[in-house]
N, C-alpha and C positions, 0 to 999 in steps of 0.2 A: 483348521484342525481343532482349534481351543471352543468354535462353536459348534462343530459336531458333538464333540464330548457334552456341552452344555446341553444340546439338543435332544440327547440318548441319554443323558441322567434323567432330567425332564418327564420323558418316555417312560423310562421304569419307573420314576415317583408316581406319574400318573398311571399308570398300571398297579400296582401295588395298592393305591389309593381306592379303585373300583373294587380291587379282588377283596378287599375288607370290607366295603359297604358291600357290597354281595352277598358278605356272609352277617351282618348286621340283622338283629330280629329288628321289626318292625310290631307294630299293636298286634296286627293279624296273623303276623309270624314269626315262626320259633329261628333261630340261630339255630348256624351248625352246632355246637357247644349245648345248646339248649337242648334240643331234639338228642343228644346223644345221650344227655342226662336223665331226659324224660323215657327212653327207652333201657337202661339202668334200673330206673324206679321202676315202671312197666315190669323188668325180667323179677328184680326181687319179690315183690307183691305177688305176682302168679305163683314161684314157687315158694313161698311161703305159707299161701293158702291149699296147693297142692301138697305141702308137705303135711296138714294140720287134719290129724284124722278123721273129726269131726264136718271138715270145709269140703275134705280131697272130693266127696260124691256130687257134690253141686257144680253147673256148668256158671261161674263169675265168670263176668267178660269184664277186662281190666284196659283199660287207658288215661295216658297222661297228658297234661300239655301244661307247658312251664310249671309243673308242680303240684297241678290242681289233678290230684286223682279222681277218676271216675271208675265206680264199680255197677255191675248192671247185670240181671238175670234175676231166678227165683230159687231162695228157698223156702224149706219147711218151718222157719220158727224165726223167731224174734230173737233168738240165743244164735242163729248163725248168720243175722245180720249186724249183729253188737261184736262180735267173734270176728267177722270179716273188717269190720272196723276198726278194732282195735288192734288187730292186725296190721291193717297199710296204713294206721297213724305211727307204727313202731318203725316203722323204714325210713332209714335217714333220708331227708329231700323232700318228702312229703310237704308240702307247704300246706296245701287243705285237701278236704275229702269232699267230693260228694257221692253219695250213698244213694245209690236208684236200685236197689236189693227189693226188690217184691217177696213178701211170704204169701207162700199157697195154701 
């Protein structure tokens, strides 16, 4: 009986043990925790730039990955790419930007 119990603790340590490396990022990928965060950053930024009457008419396509924002699309001027900038550098989480904004 005393090594069944030993045998079924074991069991769940070892299970418990995979289900955390499972969730573990790696270089190439994001943690559960991670990807929740970067989806956060993600929502705030979009509606930020959709709130900002100047940004709301431009299609920005926004995505994250552990922090490093990317913004991408075209506007009309050099003022609504400085403006969308300063924008998602004001969003807590942001760790960097990159800025792939084309003016037309």
């Amino acid at each position: 009986m005393k090594k069944r119990n030993i045998v079924i603790h074991f069991l769940v340590l070892l299970m418990l043990i995979v289900a955390f490396g499972a969730c573990a990022a790696t270089r190439t990928h994001e943690s559960t925790g991670e990807y929740i965060d970067d989806s956060v950053i993600t929502t705030k930024v979009k509606s930020l730039l959709a709130e900002d009457n100047f940004l709301k008419s431009f299609q920005i396509s926004v995505e994250t990955y552990q922090g490093t924002v990317q913004l991408s699309g075209f506007v009309n001027s050099q003022k609504a790419v400085d403006k969308a900038s300063e924008i998602t550098r004001s969003v807590k989480g942001v760790k960097s930007l990159k800025n792939n904004l084309i003016v037309k």
